[in-house]
Short mmCIF file of the C-alpha atoms (twelve columns), coordinates in Angstrom:
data_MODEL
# 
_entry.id   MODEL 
# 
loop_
_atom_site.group_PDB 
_atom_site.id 
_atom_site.type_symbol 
_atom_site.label_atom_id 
_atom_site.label_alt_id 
_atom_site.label_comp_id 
_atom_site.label_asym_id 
_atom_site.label_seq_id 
_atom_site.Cartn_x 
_atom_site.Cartn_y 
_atom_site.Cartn_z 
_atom_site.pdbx_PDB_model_num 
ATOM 1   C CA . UNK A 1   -184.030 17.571  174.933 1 
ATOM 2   C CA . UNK A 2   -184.297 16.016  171.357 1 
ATOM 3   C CA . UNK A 3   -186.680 17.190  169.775 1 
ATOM 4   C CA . UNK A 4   -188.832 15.534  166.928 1 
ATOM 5   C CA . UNK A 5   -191.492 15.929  163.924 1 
ATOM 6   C CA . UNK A 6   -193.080 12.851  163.485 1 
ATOM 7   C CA . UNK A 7   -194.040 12.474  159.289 1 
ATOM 8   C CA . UNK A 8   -196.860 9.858   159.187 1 
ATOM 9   C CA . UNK A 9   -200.081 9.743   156.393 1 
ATOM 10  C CA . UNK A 10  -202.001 7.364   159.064 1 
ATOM 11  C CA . UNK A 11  -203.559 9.703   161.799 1 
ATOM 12  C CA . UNK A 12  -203.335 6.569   164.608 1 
ATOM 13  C CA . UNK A 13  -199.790 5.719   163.812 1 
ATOM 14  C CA . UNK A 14  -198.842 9.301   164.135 1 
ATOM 15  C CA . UNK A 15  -200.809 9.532   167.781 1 
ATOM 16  C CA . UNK A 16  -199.061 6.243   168.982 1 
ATOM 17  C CA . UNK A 17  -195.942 7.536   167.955 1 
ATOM 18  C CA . UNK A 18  -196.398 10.789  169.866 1 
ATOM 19  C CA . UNK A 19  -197.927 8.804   172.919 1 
ATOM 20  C CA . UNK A 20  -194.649 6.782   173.136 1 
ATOM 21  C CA . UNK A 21  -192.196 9.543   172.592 1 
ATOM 22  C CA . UNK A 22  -193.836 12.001  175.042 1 
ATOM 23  C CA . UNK A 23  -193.358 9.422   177.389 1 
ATOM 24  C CA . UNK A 24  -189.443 8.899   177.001 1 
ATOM 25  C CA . UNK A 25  -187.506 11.291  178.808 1 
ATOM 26  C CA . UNK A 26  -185.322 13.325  176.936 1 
ATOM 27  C CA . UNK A 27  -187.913 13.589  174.079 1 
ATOM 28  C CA . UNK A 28  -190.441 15.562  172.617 1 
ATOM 29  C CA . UNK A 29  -192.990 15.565  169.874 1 
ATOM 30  C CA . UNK A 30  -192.917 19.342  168.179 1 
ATOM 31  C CA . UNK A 31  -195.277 18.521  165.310 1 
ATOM 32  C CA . UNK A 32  -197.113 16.166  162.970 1 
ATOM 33  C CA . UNK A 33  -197.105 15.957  159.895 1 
ATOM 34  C CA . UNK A 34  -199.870 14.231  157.241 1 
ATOM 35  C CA . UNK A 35  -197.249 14.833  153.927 1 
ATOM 36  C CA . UNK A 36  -194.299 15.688  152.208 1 
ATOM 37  C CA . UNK A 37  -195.255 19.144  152.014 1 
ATOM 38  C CA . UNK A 38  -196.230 19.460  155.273 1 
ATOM 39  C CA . UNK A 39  -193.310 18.049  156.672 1 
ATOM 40  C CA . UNK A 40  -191.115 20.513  154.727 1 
ATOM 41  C CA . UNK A 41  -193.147 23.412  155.476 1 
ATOM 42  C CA . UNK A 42  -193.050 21.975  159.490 1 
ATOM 43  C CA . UNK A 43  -189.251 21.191  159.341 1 
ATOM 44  C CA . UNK A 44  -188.560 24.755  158.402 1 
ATOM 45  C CA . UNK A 45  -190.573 26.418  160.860 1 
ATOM 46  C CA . UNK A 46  -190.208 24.355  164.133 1 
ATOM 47  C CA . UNK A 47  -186.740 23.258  163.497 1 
ATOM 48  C CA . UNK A 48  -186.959 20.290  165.020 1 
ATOM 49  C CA . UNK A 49  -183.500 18.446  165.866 1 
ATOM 50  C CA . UNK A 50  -185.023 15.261  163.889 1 
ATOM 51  C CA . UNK A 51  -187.268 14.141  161.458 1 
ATOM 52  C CA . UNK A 52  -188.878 10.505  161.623 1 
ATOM 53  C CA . UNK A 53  -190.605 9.463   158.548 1 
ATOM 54  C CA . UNK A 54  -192.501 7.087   157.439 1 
ATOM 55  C CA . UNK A 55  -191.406 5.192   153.884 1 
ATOM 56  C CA . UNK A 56  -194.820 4.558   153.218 1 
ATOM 57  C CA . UNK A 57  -195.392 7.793   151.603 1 
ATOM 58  C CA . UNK A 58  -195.327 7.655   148.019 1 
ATOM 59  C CA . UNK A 59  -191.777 6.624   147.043 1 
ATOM 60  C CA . UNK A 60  -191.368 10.383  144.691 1 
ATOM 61  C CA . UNK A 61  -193.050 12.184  147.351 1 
ATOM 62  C CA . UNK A 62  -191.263 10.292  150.096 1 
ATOM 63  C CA . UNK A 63  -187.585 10.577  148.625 1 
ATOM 64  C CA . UNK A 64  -188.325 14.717  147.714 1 
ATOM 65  C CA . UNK A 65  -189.269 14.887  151.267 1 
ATOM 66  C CA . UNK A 66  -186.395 13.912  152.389 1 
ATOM 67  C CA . UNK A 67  -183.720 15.665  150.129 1 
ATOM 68  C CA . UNK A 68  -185.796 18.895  151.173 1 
ATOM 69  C CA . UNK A 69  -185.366 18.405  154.721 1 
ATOM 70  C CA . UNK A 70  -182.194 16.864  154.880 1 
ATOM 71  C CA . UNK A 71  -180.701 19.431  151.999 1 
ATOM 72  C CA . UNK A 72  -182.860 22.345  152.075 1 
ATOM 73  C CA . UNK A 73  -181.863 25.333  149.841 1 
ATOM 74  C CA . UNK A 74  -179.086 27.958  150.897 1 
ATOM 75  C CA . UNK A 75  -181.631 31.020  150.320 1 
ATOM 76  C CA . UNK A 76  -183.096 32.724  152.919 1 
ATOM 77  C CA . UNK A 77  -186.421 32.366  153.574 1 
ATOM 78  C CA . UNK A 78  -189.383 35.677  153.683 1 
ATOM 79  C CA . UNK A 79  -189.396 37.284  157.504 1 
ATOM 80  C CA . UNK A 80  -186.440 34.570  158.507 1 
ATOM 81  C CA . UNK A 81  -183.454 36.539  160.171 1 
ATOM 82  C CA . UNK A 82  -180.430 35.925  157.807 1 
ATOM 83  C CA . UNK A 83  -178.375 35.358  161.157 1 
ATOM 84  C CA . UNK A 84  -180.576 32.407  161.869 1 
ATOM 85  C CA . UNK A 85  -178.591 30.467  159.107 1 
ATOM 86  C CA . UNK A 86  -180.169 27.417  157.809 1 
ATOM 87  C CA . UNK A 87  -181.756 24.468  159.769 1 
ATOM 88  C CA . UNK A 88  -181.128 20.954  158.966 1 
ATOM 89  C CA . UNK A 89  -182.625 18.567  161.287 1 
ATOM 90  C CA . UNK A 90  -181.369 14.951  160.845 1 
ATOM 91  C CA . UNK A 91  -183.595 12.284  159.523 1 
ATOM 92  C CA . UNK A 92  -184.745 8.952   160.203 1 
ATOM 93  C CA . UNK A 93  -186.576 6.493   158.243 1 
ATOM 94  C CA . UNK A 94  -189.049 3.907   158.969 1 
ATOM 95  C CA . UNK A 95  -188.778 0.934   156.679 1 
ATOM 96  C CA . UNK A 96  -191.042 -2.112  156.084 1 
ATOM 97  C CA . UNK A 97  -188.932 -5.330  155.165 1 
ATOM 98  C CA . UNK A 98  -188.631 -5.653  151.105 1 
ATOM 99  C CA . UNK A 99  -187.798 -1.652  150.667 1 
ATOM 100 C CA . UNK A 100 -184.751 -1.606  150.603 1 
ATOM 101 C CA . UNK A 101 -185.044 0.125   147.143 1 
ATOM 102 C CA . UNK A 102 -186.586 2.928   148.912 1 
ATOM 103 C CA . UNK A 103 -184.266 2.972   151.641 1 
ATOM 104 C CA . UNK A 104 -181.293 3.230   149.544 1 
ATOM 105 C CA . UNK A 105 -182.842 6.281   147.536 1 
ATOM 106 C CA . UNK A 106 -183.665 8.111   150.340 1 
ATOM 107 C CA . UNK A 107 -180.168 7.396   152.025 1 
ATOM 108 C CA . UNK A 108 -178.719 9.108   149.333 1 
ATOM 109 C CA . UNK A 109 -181.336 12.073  149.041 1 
ATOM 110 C CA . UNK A 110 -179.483 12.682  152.653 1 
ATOM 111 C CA . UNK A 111 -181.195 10.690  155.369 1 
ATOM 112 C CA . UNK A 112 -179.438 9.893   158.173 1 
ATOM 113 C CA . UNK A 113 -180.503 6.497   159.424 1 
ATOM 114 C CA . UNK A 114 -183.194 3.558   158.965 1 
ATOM 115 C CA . UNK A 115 -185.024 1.007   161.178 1 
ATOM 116 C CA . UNK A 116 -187.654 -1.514  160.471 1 
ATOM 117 C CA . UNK A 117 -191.167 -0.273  161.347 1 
ATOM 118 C CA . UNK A 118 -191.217 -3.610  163.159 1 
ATOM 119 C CA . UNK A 119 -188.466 -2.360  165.906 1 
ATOM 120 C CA . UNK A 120 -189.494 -2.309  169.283 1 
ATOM 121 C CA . UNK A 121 -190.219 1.043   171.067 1 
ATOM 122 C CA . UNK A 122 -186.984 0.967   173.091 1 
ATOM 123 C CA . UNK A 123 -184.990 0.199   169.340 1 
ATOM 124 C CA . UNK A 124 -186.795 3.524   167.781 1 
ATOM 125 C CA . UNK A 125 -186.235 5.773   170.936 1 
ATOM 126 C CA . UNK A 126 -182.151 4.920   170.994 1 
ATOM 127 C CA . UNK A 127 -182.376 5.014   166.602 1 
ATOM 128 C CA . UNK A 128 -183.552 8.574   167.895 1 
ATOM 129 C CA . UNK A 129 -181.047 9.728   169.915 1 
ATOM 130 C CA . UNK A 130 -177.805 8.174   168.003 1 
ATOM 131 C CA . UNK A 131 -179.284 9.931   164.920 1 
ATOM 132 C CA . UNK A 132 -180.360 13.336  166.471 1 
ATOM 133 C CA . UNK A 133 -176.667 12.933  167.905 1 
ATOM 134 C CA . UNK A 134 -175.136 12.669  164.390 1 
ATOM 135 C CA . UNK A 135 -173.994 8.842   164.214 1 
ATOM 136 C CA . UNK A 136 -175.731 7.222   161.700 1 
ATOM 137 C CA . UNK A 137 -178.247 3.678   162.710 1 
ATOM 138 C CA . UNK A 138 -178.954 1.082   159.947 1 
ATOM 139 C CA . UNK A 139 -179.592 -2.548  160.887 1 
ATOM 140 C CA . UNK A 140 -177.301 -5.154  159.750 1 
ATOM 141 C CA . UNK A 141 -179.981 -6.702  158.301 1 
ATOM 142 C CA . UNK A 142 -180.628 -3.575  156.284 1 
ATOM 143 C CA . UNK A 143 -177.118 -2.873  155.788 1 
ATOM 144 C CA . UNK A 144 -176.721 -6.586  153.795 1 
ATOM 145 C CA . UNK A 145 -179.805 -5.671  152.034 1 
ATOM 146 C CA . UNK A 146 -178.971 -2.061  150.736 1 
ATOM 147 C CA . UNK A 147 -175.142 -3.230  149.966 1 
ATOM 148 C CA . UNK A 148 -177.144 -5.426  147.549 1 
ATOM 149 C CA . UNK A 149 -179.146 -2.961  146.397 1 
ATOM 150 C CA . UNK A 150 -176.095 -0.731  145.612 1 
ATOM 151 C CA . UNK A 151 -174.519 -3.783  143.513 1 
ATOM 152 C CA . UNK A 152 -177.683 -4.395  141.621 1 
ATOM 153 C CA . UNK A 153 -178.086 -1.088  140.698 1 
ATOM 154 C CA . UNK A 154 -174.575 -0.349  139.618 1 
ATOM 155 C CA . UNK A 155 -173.816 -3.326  137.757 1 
ATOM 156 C CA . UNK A 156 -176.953 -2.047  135.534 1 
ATOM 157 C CA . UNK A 157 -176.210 1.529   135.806 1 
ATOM 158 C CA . UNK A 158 -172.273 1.941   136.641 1 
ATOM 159 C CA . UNK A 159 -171.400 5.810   137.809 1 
ATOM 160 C CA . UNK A 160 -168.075 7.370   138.300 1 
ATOM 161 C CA . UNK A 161 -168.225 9.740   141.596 1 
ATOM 162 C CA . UNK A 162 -164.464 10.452  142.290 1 
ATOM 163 C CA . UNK A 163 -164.695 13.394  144.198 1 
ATOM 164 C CA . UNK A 164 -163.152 12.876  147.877 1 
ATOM 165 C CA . UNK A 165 -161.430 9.592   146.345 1 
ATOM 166 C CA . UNK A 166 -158.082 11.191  145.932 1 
ATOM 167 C CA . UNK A 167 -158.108 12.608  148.980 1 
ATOM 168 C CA . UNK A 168 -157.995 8.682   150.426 1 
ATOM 169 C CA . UNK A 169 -154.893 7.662   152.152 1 
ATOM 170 C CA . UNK A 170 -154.394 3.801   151.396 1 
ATOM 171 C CA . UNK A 171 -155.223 3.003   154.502 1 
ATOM 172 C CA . UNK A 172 -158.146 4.655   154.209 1 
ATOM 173 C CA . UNK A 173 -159.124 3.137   150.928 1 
ATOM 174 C CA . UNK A 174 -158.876 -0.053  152.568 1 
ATOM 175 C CA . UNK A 175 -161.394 0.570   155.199 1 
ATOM 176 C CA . UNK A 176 -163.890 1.801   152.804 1 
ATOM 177 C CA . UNK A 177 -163.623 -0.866  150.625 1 
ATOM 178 C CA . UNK A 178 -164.237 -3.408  153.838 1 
ATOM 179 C CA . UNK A 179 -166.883 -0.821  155.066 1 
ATOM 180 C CA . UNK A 180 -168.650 -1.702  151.113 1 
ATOM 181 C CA . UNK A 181 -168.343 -5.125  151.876 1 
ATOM 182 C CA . UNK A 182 -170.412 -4.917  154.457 1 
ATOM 183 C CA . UNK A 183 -168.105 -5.665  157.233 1 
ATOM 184 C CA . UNK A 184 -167.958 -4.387  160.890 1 
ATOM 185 C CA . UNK A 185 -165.320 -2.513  162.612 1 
ATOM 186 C CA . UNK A 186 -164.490 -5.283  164.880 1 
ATOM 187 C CA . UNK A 187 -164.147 -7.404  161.103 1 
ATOM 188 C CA . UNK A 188 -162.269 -4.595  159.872 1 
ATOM 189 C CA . UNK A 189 -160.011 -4.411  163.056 1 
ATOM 190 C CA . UNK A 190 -159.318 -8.222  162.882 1 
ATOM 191 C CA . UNK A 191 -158.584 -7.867  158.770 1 
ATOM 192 C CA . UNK A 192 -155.945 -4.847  159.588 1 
ATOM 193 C CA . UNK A 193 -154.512 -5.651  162.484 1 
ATOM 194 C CA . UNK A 194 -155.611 -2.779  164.177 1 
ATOM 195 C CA . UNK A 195 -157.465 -1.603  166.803 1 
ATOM 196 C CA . UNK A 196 -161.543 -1.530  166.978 1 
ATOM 197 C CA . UNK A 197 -160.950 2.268   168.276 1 
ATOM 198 C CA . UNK A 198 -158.536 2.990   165.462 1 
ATOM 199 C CA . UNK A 199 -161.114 1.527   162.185 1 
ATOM 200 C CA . UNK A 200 -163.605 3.838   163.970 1 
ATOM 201 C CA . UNK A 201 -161.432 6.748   163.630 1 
ATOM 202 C CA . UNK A 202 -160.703 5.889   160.428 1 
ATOM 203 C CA . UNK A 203 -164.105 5.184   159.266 1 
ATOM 204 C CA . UNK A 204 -165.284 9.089   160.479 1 
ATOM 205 C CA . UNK A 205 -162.443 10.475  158.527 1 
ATOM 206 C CA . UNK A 206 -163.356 8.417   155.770 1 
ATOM 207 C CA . UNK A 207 -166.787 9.753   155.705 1 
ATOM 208 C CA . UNK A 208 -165.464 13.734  156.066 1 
ATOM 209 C CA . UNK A 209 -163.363 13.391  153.253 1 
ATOM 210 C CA . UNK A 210 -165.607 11.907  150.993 1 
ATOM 211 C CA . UNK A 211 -169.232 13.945  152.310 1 
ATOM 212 C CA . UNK A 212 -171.154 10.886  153.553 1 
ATOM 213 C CA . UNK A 213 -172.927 11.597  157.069 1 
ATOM 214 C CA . UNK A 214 -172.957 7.737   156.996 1 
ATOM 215 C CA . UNK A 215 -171.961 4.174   156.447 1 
ATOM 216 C CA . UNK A 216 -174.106 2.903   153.514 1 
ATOM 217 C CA . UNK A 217 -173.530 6.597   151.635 1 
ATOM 218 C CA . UNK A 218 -169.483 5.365   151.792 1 
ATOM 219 C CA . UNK A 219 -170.943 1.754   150.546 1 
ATOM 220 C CA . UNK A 220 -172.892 3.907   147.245 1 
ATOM 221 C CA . UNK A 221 -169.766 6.123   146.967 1 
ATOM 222 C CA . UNK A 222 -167.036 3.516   146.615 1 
ATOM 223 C CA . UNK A 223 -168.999 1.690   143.792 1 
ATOM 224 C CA . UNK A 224 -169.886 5.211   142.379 1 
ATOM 225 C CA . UNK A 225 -166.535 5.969   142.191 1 
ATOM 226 C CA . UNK A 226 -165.279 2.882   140.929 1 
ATOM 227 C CA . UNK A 227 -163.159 1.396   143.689 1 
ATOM 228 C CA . UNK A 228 -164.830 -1.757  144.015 1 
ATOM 229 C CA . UNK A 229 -167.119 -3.308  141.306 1 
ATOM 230 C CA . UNK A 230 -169.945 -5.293  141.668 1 
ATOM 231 C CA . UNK A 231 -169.448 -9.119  141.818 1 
ATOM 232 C CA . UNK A 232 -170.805 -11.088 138.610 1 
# 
């Protein structure tokens, strides 16, 4: 049983999201929450498996809820066991088109996954399960769009992140550098000469070596770091 707090400031939205995930087996609604505070506060105490929010929080309050539920502090908290280690629920993010700004912040304040707040219900309750699971889901669509968010922003602002790089076999460097691009493993596959199977292996060791829990963090890191540049 997954279970999920659903982060929504619209008191409708948040009861038809509950309506339709009570009603998919294999799911459950633990909490709602009105804010970013409230979701933290919620995230710590129910530990729910996932966290679905809504981007149409305010974009400071949105993006600190996030990094505090996706990265929350190494201290114990008052009255929690220490044994009980700490929780970090996965999170999901509900876009509108035209955010990709916000998208891209929040994926690298830690969250997991995004989906259009136009998908359909069966789109959100798989996006919920893939997620909760520990894959990562971001539309094509959104993937073009945030790839050129990352260029914009770094042919402003270039950054040099080179931790994990060295670690790279060439190989490796390769497939994160097509995995920037924007291109799929069966792309990838095709490029190399190599199986689907193999890029996806490839691609999650990738990811472990550099500390990205998914595709579009390995897209900020390799301009970050410097191994691709943004086109003119």
């Amino acid at each position: 049983m997954v279970s999920v707090l659903v982060v929504n400031d619209q008191s409708l939205q948040r009861l038809a999201l509950r309506m339709l995930l009570a009603a998919e087996p294999g799911l459950s609604v633990v909490g709602e929450a009105a804010n970013g505070a409230e979701a933290v506060h919620m995230s710590a105490s129910l530990r729910p498996d996932l966290v679905l929010v809504d981007s149409r929080l305010s974009l400071a309050d949105g993006i600190e809820t996030v990094r505090r539920i996706a990265r929350p502090s190494r201290l114990p908290r008052p009255l929690e066991p220490a044994e009980a280690g700490v929780h970090t629920p996965r999170v999901l993010v509900l876009t509108p088109a035209g955010h990709e700004g916000y998208a891209y912040a929040a994926l690298r304040a830690g969250a997991g996954g995004f989906l259009f707040e136009d998908a359909a219900p069966g789109e959100l309750t798989a996006a919920i399960r893939v997620v909760a699971a520990g894959d990562a889901v971001i539309t094509p669509g959104l993937t073009r769009a945030l790839i050129d968010a990352v260029r914009q922003e770094h042919a402003a602002r270039p950054l040099h992140r080179t931790s994990g790089l060295g670690t790279l076999t060439r190989r490796e460097r390769d497939v994160l550098i097509a995995v920037a691009s924007g291109w799929s493993n069966a792309e990838i596959a095709e490029w190399l000469s190599i199986a689907p199977t193999t890029v996806k292996s490839h691609v999650s060791k990738v990811l472990g070596k550099i500390g990205a829990r998914a595709r579009v963090q390995a897209v900020a890191f390799a301009y970050e770091s410097g191994l691709i540049r943004p086109a003119a």
